[in-house]
C-alpha positions, 0 to 999 in steps of 0.5 A: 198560732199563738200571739207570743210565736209572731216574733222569734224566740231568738229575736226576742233573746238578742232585744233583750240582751240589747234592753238589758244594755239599755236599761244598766246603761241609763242608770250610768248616764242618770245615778252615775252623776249622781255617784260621782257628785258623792265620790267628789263631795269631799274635794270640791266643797270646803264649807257647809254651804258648799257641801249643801249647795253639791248635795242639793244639785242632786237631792231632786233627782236621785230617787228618780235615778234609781229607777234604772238600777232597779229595772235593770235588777229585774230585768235580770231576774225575770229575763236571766234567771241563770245570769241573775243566780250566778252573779247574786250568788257568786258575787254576793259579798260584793252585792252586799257591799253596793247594797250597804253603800246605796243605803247610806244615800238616802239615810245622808240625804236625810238626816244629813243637815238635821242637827246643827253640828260640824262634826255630825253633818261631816259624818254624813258627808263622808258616808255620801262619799262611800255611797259614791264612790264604793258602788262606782269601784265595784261595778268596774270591778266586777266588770273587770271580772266578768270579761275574765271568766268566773268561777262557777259551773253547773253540774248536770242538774244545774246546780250551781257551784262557785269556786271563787272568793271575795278577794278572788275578785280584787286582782289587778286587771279588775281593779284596772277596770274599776279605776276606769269606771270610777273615772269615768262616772267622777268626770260625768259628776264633774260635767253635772256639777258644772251645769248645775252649780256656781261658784268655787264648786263649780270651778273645783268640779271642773278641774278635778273632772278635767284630771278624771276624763284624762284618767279615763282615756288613760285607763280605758286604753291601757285595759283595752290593751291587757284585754288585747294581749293578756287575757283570753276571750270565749267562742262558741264552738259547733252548732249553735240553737239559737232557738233552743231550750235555756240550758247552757250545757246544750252549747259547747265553748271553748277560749280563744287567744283573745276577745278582740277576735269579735273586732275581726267577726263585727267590724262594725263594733268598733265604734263603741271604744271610739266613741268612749274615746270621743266623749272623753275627750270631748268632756274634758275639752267642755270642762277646761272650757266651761261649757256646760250642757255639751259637756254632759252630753260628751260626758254621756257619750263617753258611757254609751261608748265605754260601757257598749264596747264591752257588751259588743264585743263580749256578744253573746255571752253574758257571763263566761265561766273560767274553769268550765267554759260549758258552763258559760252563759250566753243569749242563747242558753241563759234566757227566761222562756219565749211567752216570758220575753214577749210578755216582758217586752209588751210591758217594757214597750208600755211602761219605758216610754212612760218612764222617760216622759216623767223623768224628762218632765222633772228634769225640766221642772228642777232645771236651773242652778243651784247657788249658795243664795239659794241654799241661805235663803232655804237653809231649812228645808234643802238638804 
């Protein structure tokens, strides 16, 4: 037996549809702080140092952060193929929005406090804002879009075809699901800043992160509610192969009255949107309270919560098609080859340990507060 054939082909699918999970939501919980400290940069600090001292709580780590973005790109890539063609195809504009967005980061970071000067470094700190909040807006957004269906189909030689726009994307329940991820990653730049800041940024950072996590509860709810009641699900229909060839019009899908017909399959999943719900409110308890490490920790358990019940409840889909349900692809019929995923899984069960060994070495190297006395006494060489 050739080594790859000792684990199933459709075991390998389901962990890699649960890594793919883990990677996009550890880049939430580590650069999602570090989104919302950008989209809060221009609210809680009124002078430069201020802004200096929000900046350099997250100058460190941001890098590191980005690890998970990228993991989570390739793993799409090398484990999806057909979701990674769809969505950087069909989503393009929106990718090359992030992308502009990303890149503003490391340029404001660097150049930010490179010249004296009022109106240069407030340039900068806005462009951190866009590189804060645009991302964090569009992801929801395309989230919102994914559990709606999107526009594309193959043909029968698999090409691909995608009817929608840009401003297609913009409707009201997508903008509701960016509403909640903005929130969402604001409240977890709230509970970093308030760990690792003093001062008015801190106390400015806990009650516009208190309002935030109340905007989350509020938006999570009234999307789950739409998801409920106005916007129709996907099943698979007939057999299922669930060891078969990739090929998503070897399966046959057809729309359902609603998503949360998987609630009434997988009891069970119901966990995830109580504890997005939990952790919410358990942030915002550790934000008008002032506890600071619990409180990021609640934070983190609002995102495993909130992020996980639309993967639980989607499962097994990936991404539906709204105007040809064959085309939809799921775990079963959108994944690389089975030599490709135990490969991939050899080397993930390699190299993840090592990643989060480093990462948290560095954060107990960096771990501290960064105060204005701090940032005076360093003022040329901190960001």
């Amino acid at each position: 037996m050739i080594l790859f054939e000792l684990v199933p082909f459709e075991i390998l699918r389901v962990v890699w549809w649960v890594l793919l999970g883990v990677l996009l939501t550890g880049f939430a919980l580590t650069d999602g702080f570090d989104l919302g400290v950008g989209a809060l940069l221009p609210f809680v600090a009124k002078t430069d140092t201020e802004r200096r001292v929000a900046i350099n709580t997250i100058g460190p780590v941001w890098e590191g952060n980005q690890v998970w973005f990228i993991l989570g790109g390739g793993a799409i890539f090398a484990a999806w193929p057909p979701l990674y063609a769809v969505s950087f195809s069909g989503f393009y504009l929106a990718m090359f929005a992030v992308l502009a967005a990303l890149i503003l980061r490391p340029v404001g970071f660097k150049y930010r406090s490179k010249r004296d000067s009022a109106a240069w470094r407030n340039g900068w700190d806005w462009a951190l804002f866009v590189g804060g909040a645009v991302p964090a807006l569009i992801f929801g957004v395309a989230m919102g879009n994914v559990l709606q269906g999107v526009p594309f189909r193959f043909n029968d030689d698999l090409k691909i075809f995608y009817d929608g726009t840009f401003f297609g994307l913009l409707n009201p329940f997508a903008l509701l699901t960016g509403v909640v991820s903005v929130a969402m990653l604001i409240t977890h730049g709230a509970a970093w800043l308030q760990l690792k800041a003093e001062g008015p940024v801190r106390d400015r950072a806990r009650a516009i992160g208190s309002i935030a996590a109340l905007v989350t509860i509020v938006t999570y709810v009234l999307a789950g509610l739409w998801l409920a009641k106005g916007i129709g699900g996907y099943a698979l229909v007939g057999q299922i192969v669930n060891n078969g060839p990739s090929n998503p019009t070897f399966s046959e899908t057809a729309r359902t009255a609603s998503w949360f017909g998987a609630f009434a399959e997988r009891p069970w999943i119901a966990v995830a949107p109580i504890v997005g719900l939990l952790g919410s409110l358990l942030a915002f308890y550790g934000l008008r309270t002032g506890k600071d490490l619990m409180t990021m920790l609640y934070s983190k358990l609002a995102i495993i919560g909130i992020i996980s019940s639309v993967g639980l409840t989607m499962f097994p889909f990936i991404l539906p098609s709204s105007i040809d349900t064959r085309s939809s692809l799921t775990v079963w019929n959108a994944s690389s080859s089975h030599q490709t995923l135990f490969v991939m899984l050899v080397a993930a069960v390699i190299f993840v340990p090592i990643i989060l060994a480093y990462t948290a070495w560095v954060y107990k190297v960096l771990w501290g507060k960064v105060t204005e006395a701090d940032i005076n006494r360093n003022h040329e060489t901190v960001y």
